[in-house]
N, C-alpha and C positions, 0 to 999 in steps of 0.2 A: 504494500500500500504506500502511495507517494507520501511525503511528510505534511503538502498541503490538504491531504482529507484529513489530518489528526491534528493541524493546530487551527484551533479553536478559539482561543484567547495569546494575543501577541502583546510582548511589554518592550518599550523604547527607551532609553535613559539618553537622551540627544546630549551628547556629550560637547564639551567649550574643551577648547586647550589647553585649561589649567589643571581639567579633568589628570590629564597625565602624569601629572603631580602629586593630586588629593584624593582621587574617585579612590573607595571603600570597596572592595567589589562584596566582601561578606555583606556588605548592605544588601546589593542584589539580590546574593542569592537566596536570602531570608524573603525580600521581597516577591520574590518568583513562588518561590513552596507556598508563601503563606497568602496568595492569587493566585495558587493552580495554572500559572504561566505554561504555553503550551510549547512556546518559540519567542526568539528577541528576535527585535530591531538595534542594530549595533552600528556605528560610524565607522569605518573604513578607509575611505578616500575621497579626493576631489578637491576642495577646497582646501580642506585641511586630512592629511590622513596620522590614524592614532597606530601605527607601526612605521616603521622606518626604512622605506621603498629601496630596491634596489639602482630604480631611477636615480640618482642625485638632485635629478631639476623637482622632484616631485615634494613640494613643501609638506612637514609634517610639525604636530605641535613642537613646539621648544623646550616645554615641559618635561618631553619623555625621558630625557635621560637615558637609562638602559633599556627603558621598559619597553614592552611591547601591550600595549593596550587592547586593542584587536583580537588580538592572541590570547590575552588571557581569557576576555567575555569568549569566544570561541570558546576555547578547553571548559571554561566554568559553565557555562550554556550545557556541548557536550557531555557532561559528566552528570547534571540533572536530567537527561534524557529529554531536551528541547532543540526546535529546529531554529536552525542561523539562519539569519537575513542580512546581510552586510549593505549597511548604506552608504550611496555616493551622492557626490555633486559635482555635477560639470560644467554647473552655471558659471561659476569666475574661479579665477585664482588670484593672490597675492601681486604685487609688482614684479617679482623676481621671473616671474613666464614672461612677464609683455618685455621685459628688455632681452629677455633671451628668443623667445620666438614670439616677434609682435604680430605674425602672419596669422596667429591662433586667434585673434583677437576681434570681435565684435566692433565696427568703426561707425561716429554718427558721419553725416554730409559733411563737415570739417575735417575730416579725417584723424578726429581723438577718438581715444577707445571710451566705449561708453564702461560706468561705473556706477558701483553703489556700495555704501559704507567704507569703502577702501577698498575696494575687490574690484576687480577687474572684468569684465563679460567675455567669454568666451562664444566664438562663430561656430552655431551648428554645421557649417558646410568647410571649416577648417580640420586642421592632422590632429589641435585636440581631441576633437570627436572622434575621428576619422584612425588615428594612431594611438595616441597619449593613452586615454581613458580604456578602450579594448588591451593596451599592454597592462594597464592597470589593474583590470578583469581579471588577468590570465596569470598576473603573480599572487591577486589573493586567490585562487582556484586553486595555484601550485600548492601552497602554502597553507591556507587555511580549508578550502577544500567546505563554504557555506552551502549551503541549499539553493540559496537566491540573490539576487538583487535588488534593491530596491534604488528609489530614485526621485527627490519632489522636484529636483529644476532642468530635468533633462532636455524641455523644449527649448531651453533656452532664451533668449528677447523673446516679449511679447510683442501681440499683433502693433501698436503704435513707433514700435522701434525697428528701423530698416537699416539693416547691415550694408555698409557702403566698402566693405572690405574689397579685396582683391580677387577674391577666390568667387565671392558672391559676384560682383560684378562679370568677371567672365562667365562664370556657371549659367547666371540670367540670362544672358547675353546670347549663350549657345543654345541654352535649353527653350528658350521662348520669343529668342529674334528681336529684346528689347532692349531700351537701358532700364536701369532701375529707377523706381517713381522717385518724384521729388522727394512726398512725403504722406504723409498717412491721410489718402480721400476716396469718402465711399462712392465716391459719385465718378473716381476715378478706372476707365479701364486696366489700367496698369499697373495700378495697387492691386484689383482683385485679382490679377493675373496672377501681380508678387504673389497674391496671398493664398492662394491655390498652389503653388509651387512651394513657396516657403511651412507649408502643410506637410505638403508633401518628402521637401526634402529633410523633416523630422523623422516621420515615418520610415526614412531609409537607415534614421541612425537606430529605431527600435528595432526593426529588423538584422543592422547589422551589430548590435547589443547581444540582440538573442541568438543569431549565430554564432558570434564570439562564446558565449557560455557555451551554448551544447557542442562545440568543438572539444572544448577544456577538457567539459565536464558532461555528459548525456543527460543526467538527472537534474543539472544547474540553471535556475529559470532567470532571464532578465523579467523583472517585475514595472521595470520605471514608477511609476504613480500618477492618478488622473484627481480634479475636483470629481468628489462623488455625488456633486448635484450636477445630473444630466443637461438639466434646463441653461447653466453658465456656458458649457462650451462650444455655443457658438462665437463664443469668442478665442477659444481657446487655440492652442496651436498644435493639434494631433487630431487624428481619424479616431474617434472614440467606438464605433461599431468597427473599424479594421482591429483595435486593441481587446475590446471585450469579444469577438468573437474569433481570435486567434490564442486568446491564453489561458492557461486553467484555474488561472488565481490572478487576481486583482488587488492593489494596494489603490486605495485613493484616499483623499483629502479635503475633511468640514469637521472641522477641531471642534466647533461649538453652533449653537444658533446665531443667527442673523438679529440686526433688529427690525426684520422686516418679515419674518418668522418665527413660527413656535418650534414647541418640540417637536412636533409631525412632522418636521420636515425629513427630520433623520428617517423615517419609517419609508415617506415617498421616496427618497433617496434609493433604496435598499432596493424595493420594488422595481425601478424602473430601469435601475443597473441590471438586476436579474433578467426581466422582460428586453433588453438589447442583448446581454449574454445570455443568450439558455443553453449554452454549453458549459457555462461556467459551473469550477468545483466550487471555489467560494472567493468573497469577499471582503477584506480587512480595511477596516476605516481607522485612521487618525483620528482619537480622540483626547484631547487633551485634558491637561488635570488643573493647566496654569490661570490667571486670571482673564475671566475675557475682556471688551473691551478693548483700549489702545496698550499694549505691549510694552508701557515704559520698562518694565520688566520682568522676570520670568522667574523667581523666586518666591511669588505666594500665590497660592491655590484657591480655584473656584470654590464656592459654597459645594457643600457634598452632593447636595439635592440637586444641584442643576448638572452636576458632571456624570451623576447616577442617572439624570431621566434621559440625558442626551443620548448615554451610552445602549439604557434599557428602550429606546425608543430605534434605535438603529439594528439592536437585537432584534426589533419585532419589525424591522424590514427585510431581516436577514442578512444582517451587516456582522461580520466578526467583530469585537473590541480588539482595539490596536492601543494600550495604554499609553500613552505617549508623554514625558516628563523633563 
């Protein structure tokens, strides 16, 4: 039996990089028993990775010292009889990639790299994707040998941000006989072009994600991650009926209610991801424990009652709990 019919309840500890330093793991694993935890969600790579790559260019925390973080949630996971989820991001990286390969890089019409909090954006149609991230894959495969992948910023820019890079510019160019749009207009042919292509050319990296695993590994799924409210992606920048009916397990993403919404939405959620997959084995949501509202920070917890009806309202869509922390 695969390990996504058996896990049922998945717990996240979204690790910071100081994590490398401080994280307790006996805390977990008390936590895990005493939550009947079926599988984690564990950091790995991408922006920051919590072991120490055999890349050199590949930034990992500064914290770790000898340690191997990764490694140890792996073995400790392993050893409670739970399935690994190793999670990436391949949205940005630090400055140290853009002076070393600034060709990876996401450019607005100025030709600066677009950014946010200090991180960098990486080009879905560049060797990040395309190289970096897949050899990424194939050393925690070698090495830790997870079940899955997961993934919340795999598409990369959103729909109002257009890549003026290099690579996109010829790509464009070739594949649809244009240049690329000035800038983001619905009314524009040339935007919907981009925006049909740049769909598309997502789609080629979840495809060549999942390839890259079951080379490694046969039984290794790339999982990415979608919004698990159906109704947003039309904005969104993936084929969501190409993703829910090519995989056997789904991670998505609605940490909490809206305020434009009750509990039921989690429920509708649940239903209507089922009803586009009906091949699907199951589906694990993101639900968080942190305060909702605006994010100033992530160190104190929702009231019990709203993080319990979110959770038990997603349960009666047929949503897995994905504890998330």
């Amino acid at each position: 039996m695969s390990w996504y019919q058996n896990t049922r309840r998945l717990s996240q500890c979204n690790l910071t990089e100081i994590d490398g330093r401080v994280c307790d793991l006996s805390v977990w694993k008390q936590y895990w028993k005493q939550n009947h935890i079926d599988g984690i969600v564990v950091n790995a790579s991408g922006i920051v990775s919590y072991f120490r790559s055999d890349d050199p260019s590949q930034y990992c925390s500064p914290y770790l010292g000898n340690r191997d973080l990764f490694g140890e949630f792996v073995q400790a996971g392993r050893e409670a009889g739970l399935s690994v989820i190793a999670r990436m991001d391949c949205s940005r990286t630090d400055i140290s990639l853009v002076r070393l390969h600034p060709d990876w890089f996401s450019l607005d019409s100025t030709g600066y790299p677009y950014s946010m909090d200090g991180r960098y954006f990486t080009c879905v149609n560049g060797d990040y994707y395309k190289k970096h991230i897949p050899a990424q894959m194939e050393e925690i495969i070698r090495r830790y040998h997870p079940d899955a992948f997961t993934d919340n910023s795999w598409q990369g820019l959103p729909a109002d941000r257009i890549c003026y890079c290099k690579v996109c510019r010829r790509q464009f160019k070739e594949e649809c006989g244009m240049e690329l749009p000035r800038a983001q207009d619905w009314k524009d042919p040339t935007y919907l072009r981009w925006l049909h292509w740049s769909i598309e050319c997502r789609m080629r990296n979840w495809r060549l994600f999942n390839t890259v695993t079951r080379k490694h590994d046969p039984d290794c799924l790339w999982l990415g991650m979608v919004n698990a409210d159906p109704v947003s992606v039309h904005c969104a920048m993936y084929d969501l009926h190409e993703i829910l009916q090519s995989s056997p397990f789904v991670m998505v993403d609605h940490q909490n209610r809206d305020a434009l919404n009750g509990f039921e939405q989690n429920i509708v959620n649940g239903l209507l991801l089922h009803e586009l997959g009906r091949k699907l084995t199951g589906i694990a949501e993101s639900m968080a424990r942190y305060a909702r509202g605006i994010y100033t920070f992530r160190r104190s917890a929702m009231p019990g009652n709203e993080a319990f009806l979110w959770s038990l309202c997603g349960i009666a869509g047929g949503l897995r709990p994905w504890l998330h922390i």
